[in-house]
VONU-939423 format. One record per residue: x negated, y negated, z of N, C-alpha, C in turn; residue number from 1; residue in one letter. Coordinates in nm, 4 decimals, padded with zeros to 6 digits. Each point is the difference from the previous one (the first is absolute). Layout:
VONU-939423
@n.x X	n.y Y	n.z Z	ca.x X	ca.y Y	ca.z Z	c.x X	c.y Y	c.z Z	seq NUM	type A
...
END
This chain:
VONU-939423
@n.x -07.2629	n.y -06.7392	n.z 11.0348	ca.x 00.0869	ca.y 00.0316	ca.z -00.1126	c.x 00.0587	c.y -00.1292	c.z -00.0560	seq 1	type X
@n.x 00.0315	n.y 00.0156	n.z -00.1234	ca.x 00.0479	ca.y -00.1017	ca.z -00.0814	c.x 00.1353	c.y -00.0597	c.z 00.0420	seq 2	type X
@n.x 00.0096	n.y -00.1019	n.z -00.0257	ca.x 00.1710	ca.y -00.0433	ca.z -00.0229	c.x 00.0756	c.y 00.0440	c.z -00.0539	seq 3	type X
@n.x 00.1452	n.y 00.0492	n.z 00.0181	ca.x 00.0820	ca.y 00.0329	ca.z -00.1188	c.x 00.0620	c.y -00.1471	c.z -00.0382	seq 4	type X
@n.x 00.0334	n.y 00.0106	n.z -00.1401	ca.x 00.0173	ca.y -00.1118	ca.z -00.0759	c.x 00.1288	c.y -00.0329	c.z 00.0638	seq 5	type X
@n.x 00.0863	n.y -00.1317	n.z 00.0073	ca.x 00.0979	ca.y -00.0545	ca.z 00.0719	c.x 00.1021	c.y 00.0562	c.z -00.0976	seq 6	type X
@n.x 00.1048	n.y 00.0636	n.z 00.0832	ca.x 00.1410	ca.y 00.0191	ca.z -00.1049	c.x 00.0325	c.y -00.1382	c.z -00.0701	seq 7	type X
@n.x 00.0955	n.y 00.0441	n.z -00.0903	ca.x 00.0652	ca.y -00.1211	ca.z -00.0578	c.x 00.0753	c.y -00.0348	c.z 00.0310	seq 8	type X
@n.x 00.0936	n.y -00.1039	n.z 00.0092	ca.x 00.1426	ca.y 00.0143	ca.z 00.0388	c.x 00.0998	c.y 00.0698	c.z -00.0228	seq 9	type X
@n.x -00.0255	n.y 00.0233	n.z -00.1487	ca.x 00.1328	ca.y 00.1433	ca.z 00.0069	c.x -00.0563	c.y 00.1131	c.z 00.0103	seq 10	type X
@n.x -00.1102	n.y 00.0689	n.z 00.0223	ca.x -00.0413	ca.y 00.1108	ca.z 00.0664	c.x 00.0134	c.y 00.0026	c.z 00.1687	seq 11	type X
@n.x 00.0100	n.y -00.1204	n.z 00.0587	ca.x 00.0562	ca.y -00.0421	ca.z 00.1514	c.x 00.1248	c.y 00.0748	c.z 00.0174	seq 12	type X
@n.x 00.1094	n.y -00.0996	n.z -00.0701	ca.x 00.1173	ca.y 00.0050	ca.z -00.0017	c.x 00.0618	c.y 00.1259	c.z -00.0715	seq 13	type X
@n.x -00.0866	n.y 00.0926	n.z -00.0815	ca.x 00.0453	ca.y 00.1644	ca.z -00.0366	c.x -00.0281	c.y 00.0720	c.z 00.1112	seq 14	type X
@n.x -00.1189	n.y -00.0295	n.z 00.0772	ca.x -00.0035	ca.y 00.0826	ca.z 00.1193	c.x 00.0670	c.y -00.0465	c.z 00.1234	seq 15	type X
@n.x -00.0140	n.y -00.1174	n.z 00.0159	ca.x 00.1356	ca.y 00.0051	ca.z 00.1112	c.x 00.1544	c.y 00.0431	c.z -00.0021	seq 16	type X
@n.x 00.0444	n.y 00.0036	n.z -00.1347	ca.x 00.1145	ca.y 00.0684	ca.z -00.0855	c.x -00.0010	c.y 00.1594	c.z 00.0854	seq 17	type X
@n.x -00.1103	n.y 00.0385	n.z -00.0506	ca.x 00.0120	ca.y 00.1436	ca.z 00.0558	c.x -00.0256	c.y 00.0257	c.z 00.1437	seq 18	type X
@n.x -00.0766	n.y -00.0924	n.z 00.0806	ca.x 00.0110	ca.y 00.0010	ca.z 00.1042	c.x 00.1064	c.y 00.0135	c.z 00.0978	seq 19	type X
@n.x 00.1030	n.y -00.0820	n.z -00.0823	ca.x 00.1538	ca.y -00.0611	ca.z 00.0576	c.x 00.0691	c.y 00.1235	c.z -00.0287	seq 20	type X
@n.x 00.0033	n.y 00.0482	n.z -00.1074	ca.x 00.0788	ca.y 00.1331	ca.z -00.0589	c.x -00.0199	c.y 00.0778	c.z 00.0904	seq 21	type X
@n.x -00.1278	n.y 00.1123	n.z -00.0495	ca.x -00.0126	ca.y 00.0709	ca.z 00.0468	c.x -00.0546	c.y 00.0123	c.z 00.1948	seq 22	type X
@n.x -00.1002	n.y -00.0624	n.z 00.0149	ca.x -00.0178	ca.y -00.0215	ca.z 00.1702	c.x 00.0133	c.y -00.1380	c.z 00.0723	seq 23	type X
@n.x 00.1301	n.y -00.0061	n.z -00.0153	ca.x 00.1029	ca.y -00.0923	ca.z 00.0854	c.x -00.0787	c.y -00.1554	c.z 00.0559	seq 24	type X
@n.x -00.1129	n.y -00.0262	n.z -00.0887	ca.x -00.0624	ca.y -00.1557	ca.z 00.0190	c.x 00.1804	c.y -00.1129	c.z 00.0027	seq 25	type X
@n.x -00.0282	n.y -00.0571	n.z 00.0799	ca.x 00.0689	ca.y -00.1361	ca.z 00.0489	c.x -00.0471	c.y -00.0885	c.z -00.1393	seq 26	type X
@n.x 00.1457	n.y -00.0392	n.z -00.1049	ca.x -00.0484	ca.y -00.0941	ca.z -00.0427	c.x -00.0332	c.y -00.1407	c.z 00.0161	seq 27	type X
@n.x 00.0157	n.y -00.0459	n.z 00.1516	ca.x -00.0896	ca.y -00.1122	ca.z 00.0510	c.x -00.1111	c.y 00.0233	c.z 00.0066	seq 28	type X
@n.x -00.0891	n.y 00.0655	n.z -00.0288	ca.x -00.1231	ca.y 00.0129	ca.z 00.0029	c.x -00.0347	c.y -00.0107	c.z -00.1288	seq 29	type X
@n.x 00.0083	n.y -00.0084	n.z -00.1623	ca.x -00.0167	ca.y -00.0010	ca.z -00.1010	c.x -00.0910	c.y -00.1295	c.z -00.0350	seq 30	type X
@n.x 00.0167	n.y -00.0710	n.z 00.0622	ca.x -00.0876	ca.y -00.1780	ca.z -00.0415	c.x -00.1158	c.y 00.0460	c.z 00.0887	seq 31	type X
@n.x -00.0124	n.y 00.0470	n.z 00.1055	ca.x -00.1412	ca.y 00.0096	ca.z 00.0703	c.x -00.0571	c.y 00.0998	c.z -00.0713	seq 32	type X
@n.x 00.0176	n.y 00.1398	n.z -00.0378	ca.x -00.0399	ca.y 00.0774	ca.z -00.0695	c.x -00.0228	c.y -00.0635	c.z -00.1378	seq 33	type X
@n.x 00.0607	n.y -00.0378	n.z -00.0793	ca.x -00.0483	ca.y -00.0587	ca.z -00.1345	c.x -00.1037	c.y -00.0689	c.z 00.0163	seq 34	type X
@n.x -00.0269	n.y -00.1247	n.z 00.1166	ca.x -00.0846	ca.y -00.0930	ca.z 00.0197	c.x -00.1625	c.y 00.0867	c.z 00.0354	seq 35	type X
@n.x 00.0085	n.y 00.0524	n.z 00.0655	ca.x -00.0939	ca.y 00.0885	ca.z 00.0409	c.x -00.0307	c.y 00.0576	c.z -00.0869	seq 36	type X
@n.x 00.0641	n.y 00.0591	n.z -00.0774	ca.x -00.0610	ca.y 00.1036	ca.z -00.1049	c.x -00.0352	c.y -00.0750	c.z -00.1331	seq 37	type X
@n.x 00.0098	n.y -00.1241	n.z -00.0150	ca.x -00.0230	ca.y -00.0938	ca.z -00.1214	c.x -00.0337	c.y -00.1204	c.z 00.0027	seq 38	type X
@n.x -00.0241	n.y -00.0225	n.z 00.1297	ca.x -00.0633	ca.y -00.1589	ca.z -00.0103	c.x -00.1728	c.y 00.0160	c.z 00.0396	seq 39	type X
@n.x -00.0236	n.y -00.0562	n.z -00.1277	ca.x -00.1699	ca.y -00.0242	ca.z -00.0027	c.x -00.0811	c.y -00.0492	c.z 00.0848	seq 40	type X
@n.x 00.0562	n.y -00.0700	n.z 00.1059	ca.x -00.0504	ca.y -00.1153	ca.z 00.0972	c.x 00.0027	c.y 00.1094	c.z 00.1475	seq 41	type X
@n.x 00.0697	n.y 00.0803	n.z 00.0134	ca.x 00.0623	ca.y 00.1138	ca.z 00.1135	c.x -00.1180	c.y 00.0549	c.z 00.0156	seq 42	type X
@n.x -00.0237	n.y 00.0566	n.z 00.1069	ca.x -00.1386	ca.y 00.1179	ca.z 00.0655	c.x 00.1045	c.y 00.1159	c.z -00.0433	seq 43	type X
@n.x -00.1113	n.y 00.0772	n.z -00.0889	ca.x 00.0470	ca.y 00.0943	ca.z -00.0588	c.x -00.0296	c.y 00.1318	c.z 00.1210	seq 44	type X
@n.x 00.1540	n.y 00.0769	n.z -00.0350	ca.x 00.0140	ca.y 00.0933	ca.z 00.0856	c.x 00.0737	c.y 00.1476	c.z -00.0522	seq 45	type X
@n.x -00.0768	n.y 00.0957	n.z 00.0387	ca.x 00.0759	ca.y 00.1257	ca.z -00.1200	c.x 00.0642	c.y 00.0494	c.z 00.0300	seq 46	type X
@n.x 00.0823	n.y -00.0375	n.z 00.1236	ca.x 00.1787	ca.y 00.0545	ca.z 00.0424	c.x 00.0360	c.y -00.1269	c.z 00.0760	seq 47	type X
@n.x 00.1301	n.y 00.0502	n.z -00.0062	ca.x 00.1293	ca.y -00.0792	ca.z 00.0352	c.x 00.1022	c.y 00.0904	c.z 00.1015	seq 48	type X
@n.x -00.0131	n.y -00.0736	n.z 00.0839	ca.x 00.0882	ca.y 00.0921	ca.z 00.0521	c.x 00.1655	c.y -00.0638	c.z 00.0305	seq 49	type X
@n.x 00.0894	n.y 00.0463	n.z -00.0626	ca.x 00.1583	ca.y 00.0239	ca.z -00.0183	c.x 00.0675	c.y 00.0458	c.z 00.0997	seq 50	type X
@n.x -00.0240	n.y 00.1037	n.z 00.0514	ca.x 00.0801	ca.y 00.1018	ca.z 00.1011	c.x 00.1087	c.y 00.0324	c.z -00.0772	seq 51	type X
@n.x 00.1405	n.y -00.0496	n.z -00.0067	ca.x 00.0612	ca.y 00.0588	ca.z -00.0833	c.x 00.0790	c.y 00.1685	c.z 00.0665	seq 52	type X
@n.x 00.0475	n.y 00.0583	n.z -00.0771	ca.x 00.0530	ca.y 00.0968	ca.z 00.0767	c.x -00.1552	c.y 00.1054	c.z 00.0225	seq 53	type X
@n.x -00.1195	n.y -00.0029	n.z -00.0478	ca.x -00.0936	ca.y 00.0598	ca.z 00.0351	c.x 00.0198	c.y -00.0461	c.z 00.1704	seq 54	type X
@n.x 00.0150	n.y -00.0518	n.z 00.0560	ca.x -00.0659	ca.y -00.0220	ca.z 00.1521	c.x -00.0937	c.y -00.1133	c.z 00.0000	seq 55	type X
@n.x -00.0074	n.y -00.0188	n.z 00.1028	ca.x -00.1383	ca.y -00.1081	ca.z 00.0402	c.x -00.0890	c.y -00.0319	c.z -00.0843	seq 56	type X
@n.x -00.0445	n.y 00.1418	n.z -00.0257	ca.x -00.1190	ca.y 00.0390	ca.z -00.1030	c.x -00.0279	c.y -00.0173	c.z -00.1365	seq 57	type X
@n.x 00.1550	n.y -00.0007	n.z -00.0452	ca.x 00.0354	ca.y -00.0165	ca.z -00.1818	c.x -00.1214	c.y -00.1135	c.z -00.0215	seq 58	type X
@n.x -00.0789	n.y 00.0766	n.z -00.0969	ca.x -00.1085	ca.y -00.1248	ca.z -00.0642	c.x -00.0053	c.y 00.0383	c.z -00.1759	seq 59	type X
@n.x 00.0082	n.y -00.0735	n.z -00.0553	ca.x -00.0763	ca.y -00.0173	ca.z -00.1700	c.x -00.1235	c.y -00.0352	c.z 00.0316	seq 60	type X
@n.x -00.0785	n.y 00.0829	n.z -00.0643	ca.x -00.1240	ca.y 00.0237	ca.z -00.0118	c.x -00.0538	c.y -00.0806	c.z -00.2123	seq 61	type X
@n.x -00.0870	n.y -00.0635	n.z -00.0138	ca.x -00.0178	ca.y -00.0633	ca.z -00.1319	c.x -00.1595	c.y 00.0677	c.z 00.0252	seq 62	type X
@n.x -00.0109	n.y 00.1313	n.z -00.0167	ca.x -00.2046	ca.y 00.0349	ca.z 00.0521	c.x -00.0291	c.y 00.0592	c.z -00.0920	seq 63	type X
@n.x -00.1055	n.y 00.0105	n.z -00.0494	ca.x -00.0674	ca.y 00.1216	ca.z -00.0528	c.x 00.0826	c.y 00.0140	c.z -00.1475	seq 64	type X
@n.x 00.0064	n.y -00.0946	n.z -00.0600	ca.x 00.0598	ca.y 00.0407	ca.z -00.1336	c.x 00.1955	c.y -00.0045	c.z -00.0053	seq 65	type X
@n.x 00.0556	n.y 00.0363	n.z 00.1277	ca.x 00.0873	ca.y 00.0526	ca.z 00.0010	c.x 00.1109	c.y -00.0652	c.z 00.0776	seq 66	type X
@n.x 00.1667	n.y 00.0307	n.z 00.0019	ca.x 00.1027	ca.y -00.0627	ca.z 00.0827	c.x 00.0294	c.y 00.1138	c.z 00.0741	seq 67	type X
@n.x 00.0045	n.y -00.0348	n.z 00.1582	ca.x 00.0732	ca.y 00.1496	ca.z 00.0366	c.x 00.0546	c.y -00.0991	c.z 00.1620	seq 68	type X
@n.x 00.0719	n.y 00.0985	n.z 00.0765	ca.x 00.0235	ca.y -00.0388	ca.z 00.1275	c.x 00.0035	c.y 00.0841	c.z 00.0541	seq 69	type X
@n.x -00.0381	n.y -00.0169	n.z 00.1322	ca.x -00.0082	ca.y 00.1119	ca.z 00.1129	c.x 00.0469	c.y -00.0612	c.z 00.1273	seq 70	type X
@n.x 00.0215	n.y 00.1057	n.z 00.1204	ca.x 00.0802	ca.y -00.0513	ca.z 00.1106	c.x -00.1013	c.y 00.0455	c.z 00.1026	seq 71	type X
@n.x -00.0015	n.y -00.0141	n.z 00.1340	ca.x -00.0762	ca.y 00.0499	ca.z 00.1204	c.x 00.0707	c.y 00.1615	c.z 00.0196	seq 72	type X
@n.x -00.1063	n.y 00.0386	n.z 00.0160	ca.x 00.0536	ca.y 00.1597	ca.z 00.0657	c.x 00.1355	c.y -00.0153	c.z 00.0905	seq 73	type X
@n.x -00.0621	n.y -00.1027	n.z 00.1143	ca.x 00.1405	ca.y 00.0188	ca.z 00.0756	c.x 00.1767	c.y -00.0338	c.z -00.0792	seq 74	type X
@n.x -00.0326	n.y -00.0593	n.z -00.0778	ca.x 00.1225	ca.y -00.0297	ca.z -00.0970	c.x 00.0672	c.y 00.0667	c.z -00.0747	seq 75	type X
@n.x -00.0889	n.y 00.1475	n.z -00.0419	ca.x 00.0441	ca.y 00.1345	ca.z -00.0163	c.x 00.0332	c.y 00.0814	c.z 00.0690	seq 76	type X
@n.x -00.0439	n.y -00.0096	n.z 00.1526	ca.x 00.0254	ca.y 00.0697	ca.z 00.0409	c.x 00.1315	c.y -00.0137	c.z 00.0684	seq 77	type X
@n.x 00.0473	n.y -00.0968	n.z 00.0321	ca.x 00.1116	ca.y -00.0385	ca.z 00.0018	c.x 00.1113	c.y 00.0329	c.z -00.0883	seq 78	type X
@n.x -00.0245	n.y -00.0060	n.z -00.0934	ca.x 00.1164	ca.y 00.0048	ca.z -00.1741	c.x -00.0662	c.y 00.0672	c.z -00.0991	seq 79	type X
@n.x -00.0452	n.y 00.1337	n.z 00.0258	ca.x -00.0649	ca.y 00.0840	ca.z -00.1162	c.x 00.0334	c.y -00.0334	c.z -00.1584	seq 80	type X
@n.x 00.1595	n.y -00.0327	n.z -00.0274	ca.x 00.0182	ca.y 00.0007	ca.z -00.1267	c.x -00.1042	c.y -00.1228	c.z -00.0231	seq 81	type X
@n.x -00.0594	n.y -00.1255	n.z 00.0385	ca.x -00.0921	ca.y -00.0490	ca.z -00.0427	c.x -00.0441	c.y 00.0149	c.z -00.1246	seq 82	type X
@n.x -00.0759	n.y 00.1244	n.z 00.0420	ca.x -00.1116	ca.y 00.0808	ca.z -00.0499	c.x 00.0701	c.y -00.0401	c.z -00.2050	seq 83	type X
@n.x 00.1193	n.y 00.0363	n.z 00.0098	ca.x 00.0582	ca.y 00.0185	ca.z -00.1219	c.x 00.0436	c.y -00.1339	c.z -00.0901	seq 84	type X
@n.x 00.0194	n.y -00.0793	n.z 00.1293	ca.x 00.0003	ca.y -00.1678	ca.z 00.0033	c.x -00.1139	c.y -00.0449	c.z -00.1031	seq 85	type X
@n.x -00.1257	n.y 00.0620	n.z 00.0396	ca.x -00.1249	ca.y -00.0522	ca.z -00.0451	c.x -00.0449	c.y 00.0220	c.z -00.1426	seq 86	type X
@n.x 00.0625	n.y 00.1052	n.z -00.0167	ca.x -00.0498	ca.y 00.0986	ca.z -00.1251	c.x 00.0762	c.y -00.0080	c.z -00.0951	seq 87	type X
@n.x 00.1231	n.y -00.0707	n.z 00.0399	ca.x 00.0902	ca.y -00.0725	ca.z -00.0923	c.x -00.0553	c.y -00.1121	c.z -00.0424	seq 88	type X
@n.x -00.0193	n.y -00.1295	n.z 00.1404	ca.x -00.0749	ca.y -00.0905	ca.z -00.0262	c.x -00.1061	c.y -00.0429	c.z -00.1195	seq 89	type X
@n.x -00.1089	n.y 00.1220	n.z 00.0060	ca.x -00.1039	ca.y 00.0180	ca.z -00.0406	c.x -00.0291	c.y 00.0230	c.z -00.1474	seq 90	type X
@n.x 00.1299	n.y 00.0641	n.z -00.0102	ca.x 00.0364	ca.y 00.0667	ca.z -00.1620	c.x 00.0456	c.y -00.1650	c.z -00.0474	seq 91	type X
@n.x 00.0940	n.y -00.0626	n.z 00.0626	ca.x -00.0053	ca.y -00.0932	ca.z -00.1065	c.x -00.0802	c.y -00.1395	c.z -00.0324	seq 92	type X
@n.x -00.1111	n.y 00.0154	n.z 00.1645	ca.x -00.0570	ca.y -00.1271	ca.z -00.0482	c.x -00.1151	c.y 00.0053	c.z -00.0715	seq 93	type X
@n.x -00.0157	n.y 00.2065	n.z -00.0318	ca.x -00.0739	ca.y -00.0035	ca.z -00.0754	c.x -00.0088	c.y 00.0049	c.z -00.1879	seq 94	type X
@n.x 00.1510	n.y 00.0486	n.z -00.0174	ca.x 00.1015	ca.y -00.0519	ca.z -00.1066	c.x -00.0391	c.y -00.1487	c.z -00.0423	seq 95	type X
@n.x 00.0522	n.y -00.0957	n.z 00.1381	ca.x 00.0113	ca.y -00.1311	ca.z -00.0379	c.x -00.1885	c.y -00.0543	c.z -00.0464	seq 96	type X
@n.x -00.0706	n.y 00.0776	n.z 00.0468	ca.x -00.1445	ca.y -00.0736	ca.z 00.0046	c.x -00.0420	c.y 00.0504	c.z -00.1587	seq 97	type X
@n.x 00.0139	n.y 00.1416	n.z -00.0803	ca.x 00.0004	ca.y 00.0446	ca.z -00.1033	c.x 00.0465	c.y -00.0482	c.z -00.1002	seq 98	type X
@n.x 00.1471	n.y -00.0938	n.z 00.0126	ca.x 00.0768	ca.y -00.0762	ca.z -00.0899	c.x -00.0475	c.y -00.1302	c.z 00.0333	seq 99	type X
@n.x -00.0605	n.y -00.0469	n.z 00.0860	ca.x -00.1047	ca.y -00.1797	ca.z -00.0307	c.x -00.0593	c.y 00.0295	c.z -00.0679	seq 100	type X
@n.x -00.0983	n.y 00.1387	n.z 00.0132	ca.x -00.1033	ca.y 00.0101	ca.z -00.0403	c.x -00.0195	c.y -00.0330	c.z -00.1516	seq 101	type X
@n.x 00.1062	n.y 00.1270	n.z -00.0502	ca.x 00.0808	ca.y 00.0389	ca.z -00.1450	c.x 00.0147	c.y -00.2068	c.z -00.0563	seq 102	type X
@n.x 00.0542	n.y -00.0453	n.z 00.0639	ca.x 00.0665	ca.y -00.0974	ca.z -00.0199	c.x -00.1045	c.y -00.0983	c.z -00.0324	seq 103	type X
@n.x -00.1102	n.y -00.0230	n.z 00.0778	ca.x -00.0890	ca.y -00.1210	ca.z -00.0207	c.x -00.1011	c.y 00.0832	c.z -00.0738	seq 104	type X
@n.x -00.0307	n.y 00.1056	n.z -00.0432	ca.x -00.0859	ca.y 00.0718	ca.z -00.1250	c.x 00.0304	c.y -00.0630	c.z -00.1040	seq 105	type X
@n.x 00.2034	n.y 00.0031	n.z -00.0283	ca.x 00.0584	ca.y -00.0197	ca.z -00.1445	c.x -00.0071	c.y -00.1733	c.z -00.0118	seq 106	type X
@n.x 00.0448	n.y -00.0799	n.z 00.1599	ca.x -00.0600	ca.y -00.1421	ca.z -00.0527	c.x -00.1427	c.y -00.0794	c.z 00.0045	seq 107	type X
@n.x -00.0888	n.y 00.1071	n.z 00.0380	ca.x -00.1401	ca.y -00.0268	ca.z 00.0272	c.x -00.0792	c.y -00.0287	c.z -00.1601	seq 108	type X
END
């Protein structure tokens, strides 16, 4: 399978935004996540994993077209509301990926 194309920097820094918001990412982690997700020279990789109030498991996923994060089973099973964690998550980084999108159409 193909590469997904490298975020930009402020598509980095919108999703770690929501990361921090909504599933409790540490903003000391924001420079390794940006770097990773935007430097050209980096072994490209299609998650990241955060932990965050997801658990261990909290990962951003950049695959298949799409932004999403998911946690390990055991990390739900522990803290069911998770589940709701995610789907919150999910809603807005897929918001945020719709409005780059929107965004570099109108300056493309």
């Amino acid at each position: 399978m193909a590469e997904q194309p490298r975020l930009t920097f402020e598509q980095a820094n919108t999703i770690y935004d929501i990361l921090i918001r909504h599933a409790g990412a540490d903003e000391t982690g924001r420079k390794d996540f940006v770097f990773a997700e935007t430097y050209p020279g980096y072994h490209y990789c299609d998650l990241y994993r955060f932990q965050g109030a997801l658990g261990f498991g909290g990962t951003f996923w950049h695959k298949d077209g799409r932004w999403y994060v998911t946690t390990d089973p055991e990390d739900v099973a522990e803290q069911p509301e998770r589940n709701n964690m995610i789907q919150v998550v999910n809603a807005q980084l897929a918001a945020a990926k719709a409005a780059s999108e929107t965004s570099a159409g109108e300056n493309g």
